[in-house]
N, CA and C atoms as a LAMMPS dump frame, in Angstrom:
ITEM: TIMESTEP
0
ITEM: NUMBER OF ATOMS
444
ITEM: BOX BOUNDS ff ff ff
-5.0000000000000000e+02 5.0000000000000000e+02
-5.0000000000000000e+02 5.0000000000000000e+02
-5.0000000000000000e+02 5.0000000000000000e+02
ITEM: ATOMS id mol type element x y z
1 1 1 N 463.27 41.384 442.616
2 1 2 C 463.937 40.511 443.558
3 1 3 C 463.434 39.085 443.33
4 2 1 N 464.313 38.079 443.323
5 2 2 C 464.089 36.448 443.17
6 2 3 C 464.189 35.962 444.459
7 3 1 N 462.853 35.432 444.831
8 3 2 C 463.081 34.611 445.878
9 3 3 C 462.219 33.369 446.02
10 4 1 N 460.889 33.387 445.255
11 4 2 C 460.698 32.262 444.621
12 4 3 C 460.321 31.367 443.981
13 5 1 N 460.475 30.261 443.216
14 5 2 C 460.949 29.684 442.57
15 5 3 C 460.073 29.176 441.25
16 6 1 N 458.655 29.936 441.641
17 6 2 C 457.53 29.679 441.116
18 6 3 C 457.562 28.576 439.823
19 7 1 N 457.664 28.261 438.429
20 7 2 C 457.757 27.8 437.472
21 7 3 C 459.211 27.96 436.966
22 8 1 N 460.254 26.532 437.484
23 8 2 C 461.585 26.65 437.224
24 8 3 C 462.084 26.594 435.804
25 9 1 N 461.076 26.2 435.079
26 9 2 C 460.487 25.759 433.62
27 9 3 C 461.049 27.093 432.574
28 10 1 N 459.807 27.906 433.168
29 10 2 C 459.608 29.348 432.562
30 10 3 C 461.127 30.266 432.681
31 11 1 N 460.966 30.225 434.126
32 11 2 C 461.819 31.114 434.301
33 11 3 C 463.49 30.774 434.089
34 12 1 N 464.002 29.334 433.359
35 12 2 C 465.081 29.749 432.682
36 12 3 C 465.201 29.972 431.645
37 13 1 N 463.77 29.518 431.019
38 13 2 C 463.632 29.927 429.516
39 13 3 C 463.211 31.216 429.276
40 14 1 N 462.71 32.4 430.132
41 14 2 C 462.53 33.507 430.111
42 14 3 C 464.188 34.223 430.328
43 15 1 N 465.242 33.467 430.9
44 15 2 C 466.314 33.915 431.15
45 15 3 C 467.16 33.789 429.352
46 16 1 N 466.368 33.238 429.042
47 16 2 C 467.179 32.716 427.609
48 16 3 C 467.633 31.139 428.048
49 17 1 N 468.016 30.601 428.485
50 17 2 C 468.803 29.13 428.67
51 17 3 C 467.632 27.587 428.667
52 18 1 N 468.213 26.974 428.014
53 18 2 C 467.381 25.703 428.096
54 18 3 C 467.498 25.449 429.253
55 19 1 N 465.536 24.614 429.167
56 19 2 C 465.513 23.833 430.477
57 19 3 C 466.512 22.431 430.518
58 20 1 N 466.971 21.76 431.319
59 20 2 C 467.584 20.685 431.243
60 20 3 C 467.096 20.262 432.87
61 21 1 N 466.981 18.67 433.228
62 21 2 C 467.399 18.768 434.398
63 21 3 C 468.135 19.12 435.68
64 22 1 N 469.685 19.138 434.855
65 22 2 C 470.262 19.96 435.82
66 22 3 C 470.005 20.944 436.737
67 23 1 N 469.871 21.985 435.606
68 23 2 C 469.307 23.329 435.437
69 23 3 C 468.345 23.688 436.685
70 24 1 N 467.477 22.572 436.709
71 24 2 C 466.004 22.769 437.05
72 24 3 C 466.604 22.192 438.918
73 25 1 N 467.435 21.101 439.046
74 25 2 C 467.432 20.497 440.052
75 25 3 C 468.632 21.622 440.938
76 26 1 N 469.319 22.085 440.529
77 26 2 C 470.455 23.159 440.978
78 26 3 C 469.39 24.133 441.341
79 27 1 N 468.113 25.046 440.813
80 27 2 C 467.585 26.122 441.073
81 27 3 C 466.52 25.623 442.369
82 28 1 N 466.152 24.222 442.228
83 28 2 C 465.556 24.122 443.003
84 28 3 C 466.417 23.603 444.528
85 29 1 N 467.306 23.471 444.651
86 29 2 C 468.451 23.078 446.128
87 29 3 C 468.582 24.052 446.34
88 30 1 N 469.221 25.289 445.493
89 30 2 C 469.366 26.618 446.342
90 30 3 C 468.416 27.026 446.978
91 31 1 N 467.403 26.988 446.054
92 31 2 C 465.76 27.838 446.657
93 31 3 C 465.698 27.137 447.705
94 32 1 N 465.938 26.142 448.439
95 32 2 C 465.386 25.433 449.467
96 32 3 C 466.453 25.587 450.577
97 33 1 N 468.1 26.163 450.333
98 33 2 C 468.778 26.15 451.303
99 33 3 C 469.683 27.37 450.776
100 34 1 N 469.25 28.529 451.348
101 34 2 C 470.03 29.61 450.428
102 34 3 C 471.398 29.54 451.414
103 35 1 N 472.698 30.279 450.773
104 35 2 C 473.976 30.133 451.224
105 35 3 C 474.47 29.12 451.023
106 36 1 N 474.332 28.092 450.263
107 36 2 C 474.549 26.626 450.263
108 36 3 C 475.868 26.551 449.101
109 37 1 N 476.885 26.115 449.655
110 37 2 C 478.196 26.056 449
111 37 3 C 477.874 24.884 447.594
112 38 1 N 478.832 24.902 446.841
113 38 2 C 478.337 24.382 445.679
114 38 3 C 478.878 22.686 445.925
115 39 1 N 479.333 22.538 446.67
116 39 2 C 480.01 20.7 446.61
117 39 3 C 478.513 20.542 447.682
118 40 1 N 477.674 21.001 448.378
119 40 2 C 476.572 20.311 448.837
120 40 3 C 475.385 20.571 447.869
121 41 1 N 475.549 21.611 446.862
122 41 2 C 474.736 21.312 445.891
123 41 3 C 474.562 20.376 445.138
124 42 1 N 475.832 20.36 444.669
125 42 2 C 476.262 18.873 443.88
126 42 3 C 475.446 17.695 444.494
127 43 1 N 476.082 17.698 445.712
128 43 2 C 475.184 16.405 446.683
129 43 3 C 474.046 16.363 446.422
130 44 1 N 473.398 17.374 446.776
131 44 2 C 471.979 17.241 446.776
132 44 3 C 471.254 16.808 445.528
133 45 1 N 471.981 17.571 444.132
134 45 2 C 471.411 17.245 442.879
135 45 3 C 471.553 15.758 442.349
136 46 1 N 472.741 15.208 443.174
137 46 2 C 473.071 13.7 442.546
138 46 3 C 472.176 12.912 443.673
139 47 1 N 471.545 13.655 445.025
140 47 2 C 470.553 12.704 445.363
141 47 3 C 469.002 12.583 444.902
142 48 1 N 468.471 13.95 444.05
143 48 2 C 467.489 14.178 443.05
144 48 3 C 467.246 13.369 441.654
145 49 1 N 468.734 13.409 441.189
146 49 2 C 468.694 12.97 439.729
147 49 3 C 469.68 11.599 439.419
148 50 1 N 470.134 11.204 440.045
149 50 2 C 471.289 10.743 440.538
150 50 3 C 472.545 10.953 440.181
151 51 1 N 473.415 10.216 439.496
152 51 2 C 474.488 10.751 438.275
153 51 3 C 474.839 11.955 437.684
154 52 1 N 475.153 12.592 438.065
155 52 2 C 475.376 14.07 437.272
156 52 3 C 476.788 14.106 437.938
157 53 1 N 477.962 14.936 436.903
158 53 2 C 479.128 15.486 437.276
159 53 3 C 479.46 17.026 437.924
160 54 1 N 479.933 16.59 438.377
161 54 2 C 480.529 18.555 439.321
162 54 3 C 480.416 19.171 438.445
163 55 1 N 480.987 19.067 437.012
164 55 2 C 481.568 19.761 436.336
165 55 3 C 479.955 20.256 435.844
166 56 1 N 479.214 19.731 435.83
167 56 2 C 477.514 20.215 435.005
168 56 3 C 476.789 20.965 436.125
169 57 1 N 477.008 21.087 437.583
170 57 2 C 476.45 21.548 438.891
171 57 3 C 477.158 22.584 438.76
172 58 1 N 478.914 22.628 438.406
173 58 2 C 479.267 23.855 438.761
174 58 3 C 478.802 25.105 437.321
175 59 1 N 478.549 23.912 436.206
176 59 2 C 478.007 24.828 434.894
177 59 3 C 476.973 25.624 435.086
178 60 1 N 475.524 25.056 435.966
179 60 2 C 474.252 24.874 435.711
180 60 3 C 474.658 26.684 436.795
181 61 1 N 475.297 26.014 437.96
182 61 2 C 475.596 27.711 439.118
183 61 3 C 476.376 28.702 438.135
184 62 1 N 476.663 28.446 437.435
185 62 2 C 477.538 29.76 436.624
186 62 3 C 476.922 30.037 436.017
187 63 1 N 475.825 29.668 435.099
188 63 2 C 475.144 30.368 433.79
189 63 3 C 473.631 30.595 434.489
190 64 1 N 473.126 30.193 435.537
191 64 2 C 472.287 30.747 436.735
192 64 3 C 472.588 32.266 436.974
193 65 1 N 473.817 32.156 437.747
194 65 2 C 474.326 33.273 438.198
195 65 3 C 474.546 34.405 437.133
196 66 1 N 474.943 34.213 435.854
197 66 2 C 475.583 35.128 434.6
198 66 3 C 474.174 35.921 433.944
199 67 1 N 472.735 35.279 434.949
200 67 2 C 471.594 35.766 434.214
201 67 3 C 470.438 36.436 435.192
202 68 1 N 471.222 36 436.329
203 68 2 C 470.509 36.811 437.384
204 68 3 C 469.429 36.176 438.355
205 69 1 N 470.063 34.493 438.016
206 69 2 C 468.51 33.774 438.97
207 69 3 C 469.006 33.246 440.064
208 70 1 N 470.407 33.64 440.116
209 70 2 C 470.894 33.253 441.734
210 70 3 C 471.844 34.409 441.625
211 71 1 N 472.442 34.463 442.853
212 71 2 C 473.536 35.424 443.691
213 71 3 C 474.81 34.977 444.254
214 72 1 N 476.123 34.917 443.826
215 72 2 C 476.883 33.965 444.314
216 72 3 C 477.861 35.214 445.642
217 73 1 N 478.002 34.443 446.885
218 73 2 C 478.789 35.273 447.656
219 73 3 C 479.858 34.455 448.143
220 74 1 N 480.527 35.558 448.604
221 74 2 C 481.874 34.585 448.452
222 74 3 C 482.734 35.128 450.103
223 75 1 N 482.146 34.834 451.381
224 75 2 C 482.648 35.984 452.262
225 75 3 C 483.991 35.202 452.716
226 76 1 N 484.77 35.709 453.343
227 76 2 C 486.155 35.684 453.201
228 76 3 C 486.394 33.942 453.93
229 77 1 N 487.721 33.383 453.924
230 77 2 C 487.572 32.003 454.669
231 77 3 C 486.773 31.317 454.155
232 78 1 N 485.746 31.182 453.321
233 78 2 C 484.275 30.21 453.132
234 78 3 C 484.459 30.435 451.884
235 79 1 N 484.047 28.711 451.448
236 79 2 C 483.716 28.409 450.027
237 79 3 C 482.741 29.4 449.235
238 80 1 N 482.551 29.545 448.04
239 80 2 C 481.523 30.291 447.669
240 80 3 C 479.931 29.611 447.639
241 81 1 N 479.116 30.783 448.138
242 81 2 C 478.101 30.561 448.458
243 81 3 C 477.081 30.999 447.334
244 82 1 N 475.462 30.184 447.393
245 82 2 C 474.484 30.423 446.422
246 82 3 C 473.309 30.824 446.887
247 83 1 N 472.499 31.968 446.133
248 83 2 C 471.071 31.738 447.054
249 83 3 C 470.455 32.327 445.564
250 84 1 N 469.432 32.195 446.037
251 84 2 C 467.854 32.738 444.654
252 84 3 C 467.585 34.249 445.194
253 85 1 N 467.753 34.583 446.028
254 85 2 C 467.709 36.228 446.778
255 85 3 C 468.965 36.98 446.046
256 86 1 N 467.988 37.482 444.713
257 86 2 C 468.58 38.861 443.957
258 86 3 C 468.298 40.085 443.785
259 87 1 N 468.523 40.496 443.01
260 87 2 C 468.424 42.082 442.801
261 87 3 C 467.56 43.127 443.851
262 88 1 N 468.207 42.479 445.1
263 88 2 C 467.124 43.675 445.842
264 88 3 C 468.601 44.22 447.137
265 89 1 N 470.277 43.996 446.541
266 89 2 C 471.335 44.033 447.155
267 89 3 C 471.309 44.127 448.698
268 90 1 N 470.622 42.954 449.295
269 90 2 C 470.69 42.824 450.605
270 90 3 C 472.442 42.484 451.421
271 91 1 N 472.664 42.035 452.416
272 91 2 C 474.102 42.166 453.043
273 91 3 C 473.351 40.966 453.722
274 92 1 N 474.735 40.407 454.326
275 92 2 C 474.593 38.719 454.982
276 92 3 C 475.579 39.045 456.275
277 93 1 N 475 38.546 457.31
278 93 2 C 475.572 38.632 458.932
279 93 3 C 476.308 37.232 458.734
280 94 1 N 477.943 37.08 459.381
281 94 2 C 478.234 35.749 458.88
282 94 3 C 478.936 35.363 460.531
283 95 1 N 478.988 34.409 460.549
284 95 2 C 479.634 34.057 462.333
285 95 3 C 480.638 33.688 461.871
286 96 1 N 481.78 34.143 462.405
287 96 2 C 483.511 33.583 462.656
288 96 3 C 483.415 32.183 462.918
289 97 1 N 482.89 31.611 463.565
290 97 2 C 483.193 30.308 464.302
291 97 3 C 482.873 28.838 463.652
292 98 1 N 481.099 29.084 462.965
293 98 2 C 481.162 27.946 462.323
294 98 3 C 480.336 28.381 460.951
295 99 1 N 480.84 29.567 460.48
296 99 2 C 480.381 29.804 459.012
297 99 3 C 479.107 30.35 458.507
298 100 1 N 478.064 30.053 459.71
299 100 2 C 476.502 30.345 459.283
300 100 3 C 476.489 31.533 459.003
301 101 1 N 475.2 31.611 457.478
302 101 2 C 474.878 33.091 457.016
303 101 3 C 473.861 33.43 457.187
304 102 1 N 473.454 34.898 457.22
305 102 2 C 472.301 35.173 457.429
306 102 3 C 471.685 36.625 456.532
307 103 1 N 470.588 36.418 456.45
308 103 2 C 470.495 37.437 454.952
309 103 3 C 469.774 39.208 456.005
310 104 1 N 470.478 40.461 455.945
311 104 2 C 470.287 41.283 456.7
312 104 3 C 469.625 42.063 455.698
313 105 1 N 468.695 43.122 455.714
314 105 2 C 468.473 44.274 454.815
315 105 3 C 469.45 45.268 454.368
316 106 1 N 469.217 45.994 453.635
317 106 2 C 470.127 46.841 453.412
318 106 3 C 470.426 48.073 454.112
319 107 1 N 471.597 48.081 454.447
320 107 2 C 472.09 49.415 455.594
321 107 3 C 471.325 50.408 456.035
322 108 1 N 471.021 51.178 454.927
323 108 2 C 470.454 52.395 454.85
324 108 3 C 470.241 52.846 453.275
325 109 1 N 469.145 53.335 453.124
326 109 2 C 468.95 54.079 451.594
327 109 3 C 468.372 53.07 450.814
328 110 1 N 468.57 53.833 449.304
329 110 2 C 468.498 52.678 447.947
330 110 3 C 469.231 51.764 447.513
331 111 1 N 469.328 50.797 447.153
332 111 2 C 470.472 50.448 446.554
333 111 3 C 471.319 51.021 445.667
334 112 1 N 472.631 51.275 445.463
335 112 2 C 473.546 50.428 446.514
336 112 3 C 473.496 50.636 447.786
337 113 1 N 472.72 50.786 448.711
338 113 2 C 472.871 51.183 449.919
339 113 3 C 473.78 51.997 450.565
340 114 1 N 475.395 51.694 449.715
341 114 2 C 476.694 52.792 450.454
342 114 3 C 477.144 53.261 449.22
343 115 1 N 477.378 54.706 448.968
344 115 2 C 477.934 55.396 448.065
345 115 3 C 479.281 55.524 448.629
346 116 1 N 480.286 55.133 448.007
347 116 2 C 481.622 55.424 448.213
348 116 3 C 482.04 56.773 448.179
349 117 1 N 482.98 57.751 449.071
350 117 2 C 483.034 58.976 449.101
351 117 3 C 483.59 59.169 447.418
352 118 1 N 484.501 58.245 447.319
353 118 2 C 485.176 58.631 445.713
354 118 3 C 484.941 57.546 445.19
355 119 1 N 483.956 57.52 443.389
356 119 2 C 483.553 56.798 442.83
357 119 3 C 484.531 56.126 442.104
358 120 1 N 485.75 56.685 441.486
359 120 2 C 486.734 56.805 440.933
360 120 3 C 486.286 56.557 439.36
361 121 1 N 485.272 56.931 438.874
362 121 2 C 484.46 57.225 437.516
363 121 3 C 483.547 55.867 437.697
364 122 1 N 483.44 55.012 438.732
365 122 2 C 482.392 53.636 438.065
366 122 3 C 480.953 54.088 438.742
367 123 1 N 480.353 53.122 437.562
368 123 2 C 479.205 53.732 437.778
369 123 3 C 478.51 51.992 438.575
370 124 1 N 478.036 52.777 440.193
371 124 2 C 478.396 51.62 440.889
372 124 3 C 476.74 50.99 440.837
373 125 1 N 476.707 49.721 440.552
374 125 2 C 474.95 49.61 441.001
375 125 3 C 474.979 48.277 441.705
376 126 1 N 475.711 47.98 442.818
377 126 2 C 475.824 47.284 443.511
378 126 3 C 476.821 47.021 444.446
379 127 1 N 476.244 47.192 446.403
380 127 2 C 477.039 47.185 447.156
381 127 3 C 477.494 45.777 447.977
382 128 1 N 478.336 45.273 448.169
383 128 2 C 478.531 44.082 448.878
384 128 3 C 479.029 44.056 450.42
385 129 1 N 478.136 43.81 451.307
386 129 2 C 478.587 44.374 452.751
387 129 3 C 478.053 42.664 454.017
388 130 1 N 479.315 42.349 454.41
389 130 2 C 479.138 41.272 455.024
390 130 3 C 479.766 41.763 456.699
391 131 1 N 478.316 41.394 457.423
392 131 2 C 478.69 41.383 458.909
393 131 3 C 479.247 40.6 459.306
394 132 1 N 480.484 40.688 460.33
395 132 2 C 481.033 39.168 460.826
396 132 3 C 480.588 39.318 462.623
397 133 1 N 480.637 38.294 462.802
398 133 2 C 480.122 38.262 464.22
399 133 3 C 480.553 36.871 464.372
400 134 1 N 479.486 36.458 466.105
401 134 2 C 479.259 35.253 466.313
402 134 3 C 478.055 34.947 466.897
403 135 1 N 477.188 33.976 465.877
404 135 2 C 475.908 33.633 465.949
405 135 3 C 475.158 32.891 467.193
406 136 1 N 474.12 33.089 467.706
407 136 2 C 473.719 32.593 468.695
408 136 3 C 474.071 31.668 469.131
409 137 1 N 473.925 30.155 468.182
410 137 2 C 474.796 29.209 469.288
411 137 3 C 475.873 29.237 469.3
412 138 1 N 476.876 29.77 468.593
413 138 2 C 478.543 29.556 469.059
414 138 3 C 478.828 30.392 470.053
415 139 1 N 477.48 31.3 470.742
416 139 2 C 477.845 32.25 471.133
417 139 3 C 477.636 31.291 473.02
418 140 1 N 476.259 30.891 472.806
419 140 2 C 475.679 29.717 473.534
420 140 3 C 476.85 28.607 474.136
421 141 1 N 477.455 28.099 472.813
422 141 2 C 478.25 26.614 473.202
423 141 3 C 479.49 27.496 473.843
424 142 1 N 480.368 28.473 473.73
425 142 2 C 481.501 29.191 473.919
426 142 3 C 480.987 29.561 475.37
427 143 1 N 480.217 29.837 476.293
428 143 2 C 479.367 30.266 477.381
429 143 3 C 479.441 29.093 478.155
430 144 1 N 479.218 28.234 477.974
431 144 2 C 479.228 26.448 478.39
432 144 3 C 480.903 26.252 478.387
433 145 1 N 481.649 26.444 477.57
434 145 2 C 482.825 26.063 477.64
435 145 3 C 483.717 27.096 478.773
436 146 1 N 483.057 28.246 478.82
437 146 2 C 483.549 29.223 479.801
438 146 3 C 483.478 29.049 481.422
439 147 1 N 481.843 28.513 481.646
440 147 2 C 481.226 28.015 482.555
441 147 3 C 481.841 26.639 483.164
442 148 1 N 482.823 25.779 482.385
443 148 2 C 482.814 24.682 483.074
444 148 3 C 484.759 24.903 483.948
């Protein structure tokens, strides 16, 4: 499981991929704000390094992701999301109202946590299971709006 970020150096060059700045400034925004959609990554990396294009933020999250040092989720309505929390197939609680995620354990068992009754021949090694709800404060501010 990746969660963190110890030597950003090593560990993309242990992934196989050159270090580059990019590289290094993308692994380090997620690690610091997991769920973080990729146009505030961007932000963040062009306030680190300055100048850099979408097009190298959205590179640096794809060949991250294609090697296993981030996790991209994508829950329904919401941009796709990034975090450094891998291979240990946890599930994310998500609120209807204003998007916030939250990282839950896994259901029950080993991973995949849910065996499908019919496999239909795949051989599955990973489950994707998103709670929807509504998170404490929308739950809070909606209570106030009821109240008045």
């Amino acid at each position: 499981m990746t969660t963190e970020l110890g030597d950003p150096g090593a560990l993309l060059r242990s992934a196989g991929l050159r270090v580059t700045s990019p590289r290094l400034a993308v692994l380090a925004v997620v690690d610091n704000r997991p769920h973080i959609a990729a146009e505030d990554v961007a932000a963040q990396v062009r306030e680190r390094l300055g100048a850099v294009s979408t097009q190298t933020v959205y590179d640096a999250l794809r060949v991250c992701t294609e090697v296993g040092l981030m996790r991209r989720i994508e829950p329904a309505g919401s941009p796709a999301r990034y975090e450094r929390r891998t291979g240990d197939n946890h599930h994310h609680l998500v609120c209807r109202l204003c998007g916030q995620i939250e990282d839950v354990e896994c259901a029950i068992g080993h991973a995949p946590c849910l065996q499908p009754e019919r496999d239909h021949g795949f051989e599955i090694d990973e489950a994707e299971v998103n709670y929807w709800g509504i998170c404490p404060e929308c739950q809070a501010a909606r209570a106030l709006l009821v109240a008045d």
